[in-house]
C-alpha positions as CSV (number, residue, x, y, z in Angstrom):
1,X,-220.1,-39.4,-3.4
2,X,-219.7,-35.9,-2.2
3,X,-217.6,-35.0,0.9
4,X,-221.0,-34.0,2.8
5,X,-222.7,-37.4,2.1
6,X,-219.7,-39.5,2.6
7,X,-220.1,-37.7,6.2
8,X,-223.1,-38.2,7.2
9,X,-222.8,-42.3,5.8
10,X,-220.1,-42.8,8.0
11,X,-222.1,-41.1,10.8
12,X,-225.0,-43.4,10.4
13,X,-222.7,-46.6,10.0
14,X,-221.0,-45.5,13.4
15,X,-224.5,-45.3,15.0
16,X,-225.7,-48.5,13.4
17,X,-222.7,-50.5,14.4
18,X,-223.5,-50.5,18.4
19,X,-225.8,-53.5,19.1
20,X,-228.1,-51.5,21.8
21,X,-229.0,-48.8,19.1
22,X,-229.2,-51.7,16.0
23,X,-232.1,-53.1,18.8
24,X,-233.9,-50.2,19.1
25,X,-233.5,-49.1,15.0
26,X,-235.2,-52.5,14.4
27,X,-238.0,-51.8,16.8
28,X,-238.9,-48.0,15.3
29,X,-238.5,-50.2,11.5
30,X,-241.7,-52.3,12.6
31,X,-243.8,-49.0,14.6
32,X,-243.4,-45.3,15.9
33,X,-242.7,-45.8,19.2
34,X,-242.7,-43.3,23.1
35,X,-239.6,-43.3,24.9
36,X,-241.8,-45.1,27.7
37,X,-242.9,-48.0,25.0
38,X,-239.2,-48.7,23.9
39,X,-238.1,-48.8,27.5
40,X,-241.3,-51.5,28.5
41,X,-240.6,-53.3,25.2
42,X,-236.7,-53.5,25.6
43,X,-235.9,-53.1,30.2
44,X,-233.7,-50.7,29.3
45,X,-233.5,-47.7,31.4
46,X,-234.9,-44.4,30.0
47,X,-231.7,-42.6,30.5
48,X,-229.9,-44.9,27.9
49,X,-232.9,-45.2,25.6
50,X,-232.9,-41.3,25.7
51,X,-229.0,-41.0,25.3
52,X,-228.9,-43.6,21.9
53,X,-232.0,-42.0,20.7
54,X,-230.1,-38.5,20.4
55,X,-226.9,-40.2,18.6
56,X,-229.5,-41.7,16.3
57,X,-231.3,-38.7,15.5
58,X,-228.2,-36.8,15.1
59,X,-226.7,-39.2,13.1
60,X,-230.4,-38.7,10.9
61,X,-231.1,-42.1,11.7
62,X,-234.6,-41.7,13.6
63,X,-237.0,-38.4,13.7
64,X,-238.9,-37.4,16.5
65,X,-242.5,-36.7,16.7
66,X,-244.3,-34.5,19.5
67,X,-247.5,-35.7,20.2
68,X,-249.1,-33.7,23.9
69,X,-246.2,-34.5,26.1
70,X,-244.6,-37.4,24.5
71,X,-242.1,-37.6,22.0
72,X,-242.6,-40.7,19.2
73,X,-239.3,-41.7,17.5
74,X,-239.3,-43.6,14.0
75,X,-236.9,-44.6,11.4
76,X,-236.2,-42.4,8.7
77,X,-235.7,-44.6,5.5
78,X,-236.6,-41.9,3.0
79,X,-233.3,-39.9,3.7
80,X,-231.0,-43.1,4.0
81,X,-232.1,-45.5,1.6
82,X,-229.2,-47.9,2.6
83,X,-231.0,-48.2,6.2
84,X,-233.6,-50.8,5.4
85,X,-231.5,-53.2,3.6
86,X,-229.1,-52.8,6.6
87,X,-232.2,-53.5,8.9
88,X,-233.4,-56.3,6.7
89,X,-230.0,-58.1,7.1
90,X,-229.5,-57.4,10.5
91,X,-232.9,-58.7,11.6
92,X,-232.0,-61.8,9.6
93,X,-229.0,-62.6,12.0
94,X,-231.4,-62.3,14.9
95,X,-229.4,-65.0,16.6
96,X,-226.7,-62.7,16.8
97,X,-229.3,-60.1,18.9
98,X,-230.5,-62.3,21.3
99,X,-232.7,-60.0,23.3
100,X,-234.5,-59.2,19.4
101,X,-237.0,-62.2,19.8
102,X,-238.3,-61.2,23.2
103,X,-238.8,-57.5,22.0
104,X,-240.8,-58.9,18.7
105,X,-243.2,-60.5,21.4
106,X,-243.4,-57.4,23.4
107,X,-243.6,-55.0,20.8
108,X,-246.8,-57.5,20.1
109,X,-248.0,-56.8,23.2
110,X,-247.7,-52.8,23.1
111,X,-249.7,-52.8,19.9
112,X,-252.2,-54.8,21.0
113,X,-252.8,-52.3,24.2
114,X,-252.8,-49.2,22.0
115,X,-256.1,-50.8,20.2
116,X,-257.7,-51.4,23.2
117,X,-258.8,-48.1,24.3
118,X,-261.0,-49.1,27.4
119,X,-257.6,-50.8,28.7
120,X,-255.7,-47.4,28.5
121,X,-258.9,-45.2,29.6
122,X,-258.6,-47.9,32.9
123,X,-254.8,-47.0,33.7
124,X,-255.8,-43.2,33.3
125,X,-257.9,-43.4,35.8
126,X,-256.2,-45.9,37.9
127,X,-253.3,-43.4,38.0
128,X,-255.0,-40.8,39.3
129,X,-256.9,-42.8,42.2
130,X,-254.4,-42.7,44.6
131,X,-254.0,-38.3,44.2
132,X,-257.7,-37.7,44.5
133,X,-259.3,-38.5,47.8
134,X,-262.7,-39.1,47.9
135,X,-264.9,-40.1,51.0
136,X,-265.8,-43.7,51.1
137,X,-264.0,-44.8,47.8
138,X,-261.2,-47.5,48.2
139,X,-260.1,-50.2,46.5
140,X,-261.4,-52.7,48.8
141,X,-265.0,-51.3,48.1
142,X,-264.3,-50.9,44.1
143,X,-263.3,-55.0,44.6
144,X,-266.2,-55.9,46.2
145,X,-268.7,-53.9,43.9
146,X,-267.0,-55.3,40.9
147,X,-267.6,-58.8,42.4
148,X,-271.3,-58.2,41.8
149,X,-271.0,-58.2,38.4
150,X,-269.7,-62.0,38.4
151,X,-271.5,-64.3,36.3
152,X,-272.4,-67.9,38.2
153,X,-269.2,-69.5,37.3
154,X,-266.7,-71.9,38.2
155,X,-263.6,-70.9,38.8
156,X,-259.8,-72.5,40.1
157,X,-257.4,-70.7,42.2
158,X,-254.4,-72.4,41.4
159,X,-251.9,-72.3,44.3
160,X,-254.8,-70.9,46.6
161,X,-252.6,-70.4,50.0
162,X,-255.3,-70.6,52.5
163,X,-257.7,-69.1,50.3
164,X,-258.5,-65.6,51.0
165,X,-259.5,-64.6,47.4
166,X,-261.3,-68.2,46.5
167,X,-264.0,-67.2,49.7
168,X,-264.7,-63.7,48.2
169,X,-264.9,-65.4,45.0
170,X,-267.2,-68.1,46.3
171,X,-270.0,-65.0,47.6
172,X,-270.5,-65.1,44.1
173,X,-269.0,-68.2,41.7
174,X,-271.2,-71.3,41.2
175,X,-268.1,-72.9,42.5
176,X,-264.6,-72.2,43.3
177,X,-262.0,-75.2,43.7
178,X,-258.6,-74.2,45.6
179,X,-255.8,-76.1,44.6
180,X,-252.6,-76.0,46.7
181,X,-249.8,-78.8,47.4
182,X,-250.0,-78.4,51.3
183,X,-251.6,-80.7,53.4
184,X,-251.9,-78.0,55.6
185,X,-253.3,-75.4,54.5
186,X,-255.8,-77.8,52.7
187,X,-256.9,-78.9,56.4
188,X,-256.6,-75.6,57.6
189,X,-259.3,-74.3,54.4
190,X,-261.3,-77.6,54.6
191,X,-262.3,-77.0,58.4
192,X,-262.7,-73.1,57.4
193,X,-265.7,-74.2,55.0
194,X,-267.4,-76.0,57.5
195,X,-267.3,-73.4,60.4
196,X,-268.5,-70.5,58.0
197,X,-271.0,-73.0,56.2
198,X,-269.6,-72.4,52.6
199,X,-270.7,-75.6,50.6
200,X,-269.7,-73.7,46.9
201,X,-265.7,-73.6,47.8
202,X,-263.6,-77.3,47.7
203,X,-260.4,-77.5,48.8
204,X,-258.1,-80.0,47.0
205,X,-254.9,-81.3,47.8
206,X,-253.2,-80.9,44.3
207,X,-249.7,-79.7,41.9
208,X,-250.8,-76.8,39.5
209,X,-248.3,-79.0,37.6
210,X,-250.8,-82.5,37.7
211,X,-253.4,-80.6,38.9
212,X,-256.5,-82.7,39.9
213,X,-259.4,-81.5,38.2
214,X,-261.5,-83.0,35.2
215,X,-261.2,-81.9,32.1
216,X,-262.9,-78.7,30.4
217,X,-264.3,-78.1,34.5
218,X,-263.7,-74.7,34.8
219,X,-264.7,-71.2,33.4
220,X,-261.4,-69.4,35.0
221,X,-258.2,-70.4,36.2
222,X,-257.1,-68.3,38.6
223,X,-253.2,-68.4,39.8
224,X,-252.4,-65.2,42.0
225,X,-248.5,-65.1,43.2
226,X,-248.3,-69.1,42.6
227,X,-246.8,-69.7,39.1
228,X,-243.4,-68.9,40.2
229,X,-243.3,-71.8,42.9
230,X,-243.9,-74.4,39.9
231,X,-240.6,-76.5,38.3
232,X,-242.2,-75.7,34.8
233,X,-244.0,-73.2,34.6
234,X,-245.5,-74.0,31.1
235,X,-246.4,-77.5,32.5
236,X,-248.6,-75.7,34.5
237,X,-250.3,-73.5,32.0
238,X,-250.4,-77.0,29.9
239,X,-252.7,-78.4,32.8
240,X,-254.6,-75.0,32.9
241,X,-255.5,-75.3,29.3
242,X,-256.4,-78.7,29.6
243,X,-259.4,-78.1,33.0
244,X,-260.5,-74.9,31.0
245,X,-263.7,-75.2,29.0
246,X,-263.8,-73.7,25.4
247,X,-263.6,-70.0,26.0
248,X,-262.8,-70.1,29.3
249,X,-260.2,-67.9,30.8
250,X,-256.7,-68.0,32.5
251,X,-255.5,-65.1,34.6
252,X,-252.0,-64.9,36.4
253,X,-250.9,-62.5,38.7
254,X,-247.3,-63.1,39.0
255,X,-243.6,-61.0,39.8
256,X,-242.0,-59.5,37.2
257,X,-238.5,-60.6,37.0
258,X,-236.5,-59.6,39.6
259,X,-233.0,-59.7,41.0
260,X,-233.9,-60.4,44.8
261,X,-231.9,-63.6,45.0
262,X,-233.3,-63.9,48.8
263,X,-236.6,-64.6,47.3
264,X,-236.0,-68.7,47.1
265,X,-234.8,-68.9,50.9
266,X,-237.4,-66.6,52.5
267,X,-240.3,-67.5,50.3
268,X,-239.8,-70.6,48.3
269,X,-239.7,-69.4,44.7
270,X,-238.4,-71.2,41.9
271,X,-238.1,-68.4,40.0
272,X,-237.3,-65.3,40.3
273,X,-240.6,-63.7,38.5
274,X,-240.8,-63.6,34.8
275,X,-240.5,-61.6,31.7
276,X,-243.2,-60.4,30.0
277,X,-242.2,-62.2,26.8
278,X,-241.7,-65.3,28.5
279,X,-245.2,-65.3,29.4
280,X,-246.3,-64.7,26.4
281,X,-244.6,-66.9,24.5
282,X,-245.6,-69.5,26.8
283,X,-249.4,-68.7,26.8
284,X,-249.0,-69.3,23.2
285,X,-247.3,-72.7,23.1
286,X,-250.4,-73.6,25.2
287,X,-252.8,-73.0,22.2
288,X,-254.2,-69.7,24.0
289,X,-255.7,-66.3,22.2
290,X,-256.5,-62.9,22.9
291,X,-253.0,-63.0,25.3
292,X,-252.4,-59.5,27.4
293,X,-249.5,-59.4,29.8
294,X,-249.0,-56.7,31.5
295,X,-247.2,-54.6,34.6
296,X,-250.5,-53.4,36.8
297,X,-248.6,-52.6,39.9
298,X,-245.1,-51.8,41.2
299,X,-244.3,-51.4,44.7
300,X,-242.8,-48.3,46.7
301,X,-240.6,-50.4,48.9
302,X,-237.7,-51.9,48.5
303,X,-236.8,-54.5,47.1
304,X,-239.8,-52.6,44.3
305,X,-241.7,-56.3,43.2
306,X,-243.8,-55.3,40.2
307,X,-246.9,-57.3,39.2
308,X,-247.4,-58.4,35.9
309,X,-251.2,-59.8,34.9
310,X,-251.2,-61.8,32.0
311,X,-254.5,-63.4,30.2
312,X,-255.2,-65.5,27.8
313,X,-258.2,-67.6,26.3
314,X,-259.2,-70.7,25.5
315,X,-260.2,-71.3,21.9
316,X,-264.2,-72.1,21.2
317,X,-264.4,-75.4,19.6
318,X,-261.0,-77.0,21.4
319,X,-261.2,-80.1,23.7
């Protein structure tokens, strides 16, 4: 092998031998990825993505891609043909990468989004509603106009609290059942019913773990901010599956995992939000399809919760 090769192999090996740039190398194997898809797939922060991304690409590892204002990275295997049997052995040993499996489910989940064009046209323009004022246009009035388009359904807010979303839901659902585990806030929704006269919302005394509904019930299962209060949380999307009617749908607005550790004492929460793999992967053990999990808010202030929203259906054709 000639002195200049020999160089540039050992270059390459030195690259491939830290475990953070192996990760990302068997990412760009499976798709051309952005800077900002590598950092949602992997958590890691941009600044270190960028930094192993340029020892890669120097090393002639990866190539870079302009594409408007992003830059796409992908492996070069036509240059190095030692790389994919490297990559092929290495993604073998996944046990020794233990972060790899989450990253296969959430490099799932990017390529999923990129087909769904009406998904990324929505975050364009939700990114640009809070910059552009315009008289009379809010988010509160976008909510309630989008509320209109419900069909007559029957829904279950899982973990309802004292059920502020289950009465707007109930202007326009065929019925909406709130299901929370305190006696009193249960009371406290029951009497609320009865002084506003609203005979299509039931409030039930019930565990999203056990909870108490026929069935193949519902259309939607609704859980807002409650799936992190449950012991097992796939217990819970077990019971969801089970009330849902063939086709219906399960959406969870939930925390994405956090390190506020003063979350459990001020607020009750078993867990400390979740990752977007997790989710997945637990939406799946529950026998649902068309999954989508993704971050659709992140807050200013400290301590900076982001949401996640994660769907899922229920298969036509199941009990």
């Amino acid at each position: 092998m000639e002195k200049g090769n020999m160089s540039g192999l050992l270059k390459s090996l030195r690259s491939l031998s830290d475990p953070t740039r192996l990760r990302l190398l068997l990412l760009l194997r499976h798709e051309e990825l952005s800077v900002a898809e590598i950092q949602e797939v992997t958590r890691l922060a941009q600044s270190r993505i960028s930094t192993h991304l340029g020892n890669m690409q120097e090393a002639g590892l990866v190539r870079c891609r302009r594409k408007g204002k992003r830059s796409f990275y992908r492996v070069v295997f036509e240059e190095e043909g030692y790389l994919w049997n490297i990559l092929e052995e290495a993604e073998g040993g996944v046990s020794e990468i233990p972060e790899l499996e989450d990253d296969m489910v959430n490099l799932r989940r990017i390529m999923d989004r990129r087909k769904d064009e009406a998904q990324a046209s929505f975050h364009q323009a939700a990114g640009c509603f809070d910059r552009i004022y315009g008289p009379g246009r809010s988010w509160e009035a976008f909510g309630k106009a989008l509320l209109k388009m419900l069909p007559p359904i029957v829904v279950a807010d899982l973990g309802s609290g004292e059920g502020l979303l289950s009465e707007l839901l109930a202007h326009r659902c065929r019925m909406v059942y709130a299901i929370d585990n305190s006696e009193k806030i249960v009371k406290y929704g029951k009497q609320k019913t009865r002084e506003k006269g609203i005979s299509n919302l039931k409030f039930i005394l019930g565990d999203i773990e056990a909870v108490p509904l026929e069935d193949g019930s519902v259309d939607v299962a609704l859980m807002s901010q409650s799936l992190h209060h449950a012991n097992n949380p796939e217990t819970a999307l077990g019971e969801v599956n089970r009330i849902l009617r063939p086709g219906g749908r399960v959406l969870i607005l939930d925390l994405l995992q956090h390190e506020f550790m003063d979350a459990r004492s001020l607020y009750g929460d078993q867990w400390f939000g979740f990752a977007e793999a997790d989710l997945h992967r637990w939406l799946e053990s529950c026998n649902f399809t068309d999954i989508d999990v993704s971050v659709v808010a992140t807050e200013k202030d400290p301590p900076h919760f982001s949401t996640l929203l994660a769907e899922g259906v229920k298969p036509a054709g199941t009990a």
